[in-house]
N, CA, C and O atoms as a DFTB+ gen file, in Angstrom:
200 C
 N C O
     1  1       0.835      -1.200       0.000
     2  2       0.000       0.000       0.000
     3  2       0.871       1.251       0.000
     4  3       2.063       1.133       0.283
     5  1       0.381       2.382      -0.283
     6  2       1.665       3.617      -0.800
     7  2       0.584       4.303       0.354
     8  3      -0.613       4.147       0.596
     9  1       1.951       5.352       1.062
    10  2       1.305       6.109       1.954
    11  2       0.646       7.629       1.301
    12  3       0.944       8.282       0.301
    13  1      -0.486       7.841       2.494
    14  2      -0.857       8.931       2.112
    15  2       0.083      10.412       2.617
    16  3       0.758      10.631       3.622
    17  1      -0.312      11.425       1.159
    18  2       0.402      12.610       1.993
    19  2      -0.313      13.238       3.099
    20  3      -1.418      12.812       3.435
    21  1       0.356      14.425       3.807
    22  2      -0.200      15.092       4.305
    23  2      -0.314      16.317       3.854
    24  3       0.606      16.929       3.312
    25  1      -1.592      16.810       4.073
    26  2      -2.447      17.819       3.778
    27  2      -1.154      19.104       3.301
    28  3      -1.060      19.756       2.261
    29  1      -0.330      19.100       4.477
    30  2       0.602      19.990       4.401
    31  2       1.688      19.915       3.466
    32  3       2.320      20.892       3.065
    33  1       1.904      18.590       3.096
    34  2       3.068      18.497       2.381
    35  2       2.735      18.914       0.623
    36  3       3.559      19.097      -0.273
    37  1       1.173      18.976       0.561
    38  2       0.565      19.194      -0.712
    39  2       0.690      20.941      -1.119
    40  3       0.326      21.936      -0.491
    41  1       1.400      20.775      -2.510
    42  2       1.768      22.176      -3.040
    43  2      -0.178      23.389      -2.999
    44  3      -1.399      23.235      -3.038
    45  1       1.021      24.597      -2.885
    46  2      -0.668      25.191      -2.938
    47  2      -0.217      26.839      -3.519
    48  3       0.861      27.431      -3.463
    49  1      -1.516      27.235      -4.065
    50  2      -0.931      28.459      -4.465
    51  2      -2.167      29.655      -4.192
    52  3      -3.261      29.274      -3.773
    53  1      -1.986      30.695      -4.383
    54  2      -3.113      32.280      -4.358
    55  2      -3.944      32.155      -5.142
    56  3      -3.830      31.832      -6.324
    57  1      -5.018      32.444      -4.450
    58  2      -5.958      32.488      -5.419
    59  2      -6.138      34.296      -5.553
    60  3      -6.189      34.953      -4.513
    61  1      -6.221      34.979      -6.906
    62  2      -5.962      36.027      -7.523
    63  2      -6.965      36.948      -6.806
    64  3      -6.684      38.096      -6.461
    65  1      -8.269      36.302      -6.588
    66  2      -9.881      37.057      -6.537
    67  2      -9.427      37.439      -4.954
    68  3      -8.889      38.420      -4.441
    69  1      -9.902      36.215      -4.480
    70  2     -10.043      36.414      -2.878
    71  2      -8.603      36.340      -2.135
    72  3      -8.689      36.513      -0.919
    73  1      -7.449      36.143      -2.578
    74  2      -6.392      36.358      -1.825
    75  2      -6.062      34.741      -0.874
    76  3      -4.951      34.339      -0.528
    77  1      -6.697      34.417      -0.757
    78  2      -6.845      32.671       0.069
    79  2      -5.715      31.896      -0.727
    80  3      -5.237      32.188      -1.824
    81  1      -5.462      31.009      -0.030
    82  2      -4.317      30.090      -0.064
    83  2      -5.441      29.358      -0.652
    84  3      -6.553      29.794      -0.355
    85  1      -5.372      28.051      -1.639
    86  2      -5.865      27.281      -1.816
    87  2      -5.125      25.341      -2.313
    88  3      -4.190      25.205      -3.101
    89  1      -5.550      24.626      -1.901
    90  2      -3.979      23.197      -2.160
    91  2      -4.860      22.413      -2.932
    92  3      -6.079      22.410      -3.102
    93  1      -3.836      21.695      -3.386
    94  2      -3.760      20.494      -4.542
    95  2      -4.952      19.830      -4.319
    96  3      -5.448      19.580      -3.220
    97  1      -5.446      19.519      -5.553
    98  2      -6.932      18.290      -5.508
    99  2      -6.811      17.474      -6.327
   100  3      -6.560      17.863      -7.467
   101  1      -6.906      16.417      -6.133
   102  2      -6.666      14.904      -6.966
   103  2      -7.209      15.345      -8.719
   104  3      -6.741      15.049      -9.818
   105  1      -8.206      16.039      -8.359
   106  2      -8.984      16.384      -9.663
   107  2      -8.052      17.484     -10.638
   108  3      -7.949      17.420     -11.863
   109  1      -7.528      18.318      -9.896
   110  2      -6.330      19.060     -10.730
   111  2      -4.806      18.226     -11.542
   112  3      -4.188      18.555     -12.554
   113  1      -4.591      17.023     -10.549
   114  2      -3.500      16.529     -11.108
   115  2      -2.848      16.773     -12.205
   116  3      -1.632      16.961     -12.171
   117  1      -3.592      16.810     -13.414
   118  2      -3.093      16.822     -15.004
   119  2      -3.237      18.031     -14.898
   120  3      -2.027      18.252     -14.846
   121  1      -3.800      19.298     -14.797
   122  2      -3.706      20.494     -14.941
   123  2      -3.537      21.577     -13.952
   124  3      -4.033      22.699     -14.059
   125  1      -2.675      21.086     -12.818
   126  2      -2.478      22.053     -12.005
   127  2      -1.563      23.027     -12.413
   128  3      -1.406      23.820     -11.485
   129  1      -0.861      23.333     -13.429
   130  2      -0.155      24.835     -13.870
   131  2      -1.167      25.147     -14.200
   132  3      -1.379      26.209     -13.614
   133  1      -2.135      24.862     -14.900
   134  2      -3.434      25.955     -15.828
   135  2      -4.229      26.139     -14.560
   136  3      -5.276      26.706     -14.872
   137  1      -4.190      25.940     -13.461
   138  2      -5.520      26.227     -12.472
   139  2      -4.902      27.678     -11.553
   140  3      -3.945      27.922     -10.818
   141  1      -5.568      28.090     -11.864
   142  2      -5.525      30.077     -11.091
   143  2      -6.800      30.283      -9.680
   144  3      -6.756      30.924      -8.630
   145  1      -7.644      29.576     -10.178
   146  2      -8.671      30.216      -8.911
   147  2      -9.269      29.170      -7.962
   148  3      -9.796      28.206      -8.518
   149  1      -9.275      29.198      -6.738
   150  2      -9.702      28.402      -5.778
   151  2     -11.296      27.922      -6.116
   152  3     -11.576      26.801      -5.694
   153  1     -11.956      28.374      -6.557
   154  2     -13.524      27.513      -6.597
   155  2     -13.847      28.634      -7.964
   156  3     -13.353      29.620      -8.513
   157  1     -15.120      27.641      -8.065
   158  2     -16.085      28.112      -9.375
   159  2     -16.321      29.916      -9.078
   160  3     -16.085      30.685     -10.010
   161  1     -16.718      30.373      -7.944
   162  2     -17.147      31.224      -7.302
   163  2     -16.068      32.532      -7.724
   164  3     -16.429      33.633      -8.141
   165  1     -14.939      32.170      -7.538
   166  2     -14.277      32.981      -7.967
   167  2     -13.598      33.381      -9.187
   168  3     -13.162      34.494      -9.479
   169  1     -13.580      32.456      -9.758
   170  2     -13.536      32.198     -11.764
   171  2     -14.167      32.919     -12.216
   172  3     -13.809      33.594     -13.181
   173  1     -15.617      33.028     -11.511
   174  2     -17.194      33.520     -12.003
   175  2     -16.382      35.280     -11.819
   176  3     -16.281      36.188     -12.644
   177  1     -16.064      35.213     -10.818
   178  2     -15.871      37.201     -10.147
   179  2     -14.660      37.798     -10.813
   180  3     -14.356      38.979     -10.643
   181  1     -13.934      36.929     -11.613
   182  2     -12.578      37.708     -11.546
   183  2     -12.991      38.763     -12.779
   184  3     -13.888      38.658     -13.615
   185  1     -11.979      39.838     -12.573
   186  2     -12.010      40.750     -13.720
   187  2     -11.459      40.457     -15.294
   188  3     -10.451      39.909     -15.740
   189  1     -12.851      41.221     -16.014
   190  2     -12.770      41.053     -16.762
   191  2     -11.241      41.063     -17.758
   192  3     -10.771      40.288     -18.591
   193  1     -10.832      42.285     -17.201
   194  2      -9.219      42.411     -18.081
   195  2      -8.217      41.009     -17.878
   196  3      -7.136      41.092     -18.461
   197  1      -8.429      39.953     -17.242
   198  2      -7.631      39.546     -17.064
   199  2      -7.443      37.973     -17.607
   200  3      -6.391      37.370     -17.398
């Protein structure tokens, strides 16, 4: 069996909108350089220029 990480040891980065720390999700794996915003919620808010 392969151990699990810990929460902490999982990379994490800013989210642009709200400023929040946000970490790694199994579901990002293949595209965690392309992921910028912590939830749908804030994808939805960010400015337009950007």
């Amino acid at each position: 069996m392969s151990r699990q990480r810990l929460k902490s040891d999982l990379p994490t980065k800013i989210c642009p909108v709200c400023g929040r720390p946000f970490t790694w999700r199994k579901k990002w794996e293949k595209c965690w350089d392309e992921v910028k915003y912590c939830s749908e919620r804030c994808r939805r808010r960010r400015s337009n220029d950007t």
